[in-house]
C-alpha positions as CSV (number, residue, x, y, z in Angstrom):
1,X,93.3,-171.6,-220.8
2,X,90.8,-172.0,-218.1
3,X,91.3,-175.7,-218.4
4,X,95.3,-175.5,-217.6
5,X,94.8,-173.3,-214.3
6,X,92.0,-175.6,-212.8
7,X,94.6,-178.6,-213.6
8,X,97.5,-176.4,-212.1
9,X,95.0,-175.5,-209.0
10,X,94.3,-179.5,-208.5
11,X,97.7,-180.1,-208.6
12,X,98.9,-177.4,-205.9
13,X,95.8,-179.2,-203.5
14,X,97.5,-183.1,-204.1
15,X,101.0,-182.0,-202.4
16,X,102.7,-184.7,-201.3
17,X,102.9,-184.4,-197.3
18,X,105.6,-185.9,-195.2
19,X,104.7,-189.0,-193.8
20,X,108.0,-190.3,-192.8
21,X,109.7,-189.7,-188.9
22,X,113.2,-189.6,-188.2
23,X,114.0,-192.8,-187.2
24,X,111.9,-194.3,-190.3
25,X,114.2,-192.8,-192.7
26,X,117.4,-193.8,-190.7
27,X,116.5,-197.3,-190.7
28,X,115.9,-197.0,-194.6
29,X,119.0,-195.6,-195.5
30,X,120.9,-198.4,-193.0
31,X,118.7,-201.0,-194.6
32,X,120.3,-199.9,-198.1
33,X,123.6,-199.6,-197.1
34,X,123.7,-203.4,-195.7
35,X,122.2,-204.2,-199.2
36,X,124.5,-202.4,-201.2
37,X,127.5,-203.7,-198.8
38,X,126.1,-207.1,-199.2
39,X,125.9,-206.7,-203.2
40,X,129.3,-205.6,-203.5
41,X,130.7,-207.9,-201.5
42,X,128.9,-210.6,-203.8
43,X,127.3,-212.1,-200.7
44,X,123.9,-211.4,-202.7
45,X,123.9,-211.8,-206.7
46,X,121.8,-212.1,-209.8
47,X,118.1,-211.7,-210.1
48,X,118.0,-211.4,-206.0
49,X,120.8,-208.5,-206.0
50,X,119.4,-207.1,-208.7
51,X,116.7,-206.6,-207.1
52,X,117.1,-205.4,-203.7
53,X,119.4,-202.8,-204.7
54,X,116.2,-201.7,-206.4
55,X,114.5,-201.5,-202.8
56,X,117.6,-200.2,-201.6
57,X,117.4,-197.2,-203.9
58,X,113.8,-197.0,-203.3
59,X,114.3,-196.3,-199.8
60,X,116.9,-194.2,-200.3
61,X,114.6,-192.4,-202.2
62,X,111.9,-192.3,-200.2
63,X,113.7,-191.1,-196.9
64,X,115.3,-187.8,-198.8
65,X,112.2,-186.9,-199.7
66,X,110.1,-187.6,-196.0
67,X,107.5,-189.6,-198.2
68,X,106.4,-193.4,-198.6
69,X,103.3,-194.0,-201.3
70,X,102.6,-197.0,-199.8
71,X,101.5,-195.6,-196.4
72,X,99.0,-193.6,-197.6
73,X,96.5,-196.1,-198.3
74,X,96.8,-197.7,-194.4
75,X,96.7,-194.0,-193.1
76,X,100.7,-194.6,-191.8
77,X,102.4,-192.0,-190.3
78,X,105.7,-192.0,-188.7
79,X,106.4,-188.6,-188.5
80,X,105.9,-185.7,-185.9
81,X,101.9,-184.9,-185.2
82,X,100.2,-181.5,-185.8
């Protein structure tokens, strides 16, 4: 039992903190739109389409939630300080 609460207690400390700004997560979401616009439009096809509507969604994704993984290990932050 003592186990499961340190785990739960670790967990609580590894939040996920908001690392995305405003304008980030704008440009995101546009970004996925011209994709998706671009896909259905069958200006982009196959593998390629296929693929970045993947990043599309991913950055979708990403900006309702404030966070990108990939910043963390280059110390990124677009959003507001303090």
């Amino acid at each position: 039992m003592r186990v499961d609460k340190q785990l739960y207690t670790n967990n609580k400390k590894r939040k996920m903190k908001k690392n995305m700004g405003t304008i980030d997560k704008v440009i995101r979401i546009l970004v996925a739109v011209v994709i998706a616009i671009l896909f259905y439009t069958n200006v982009i096809t196959g593998l390629l389409g296929i693929v970045l509507m993947v990043l599309g969604a991913i950055f979708v994704i990403t900006s309702l939630i404030s966070f990108c993984p990939l910043y963390l290990p280059f110390g990124i932050n677009t959003g507001k300080k303090g």
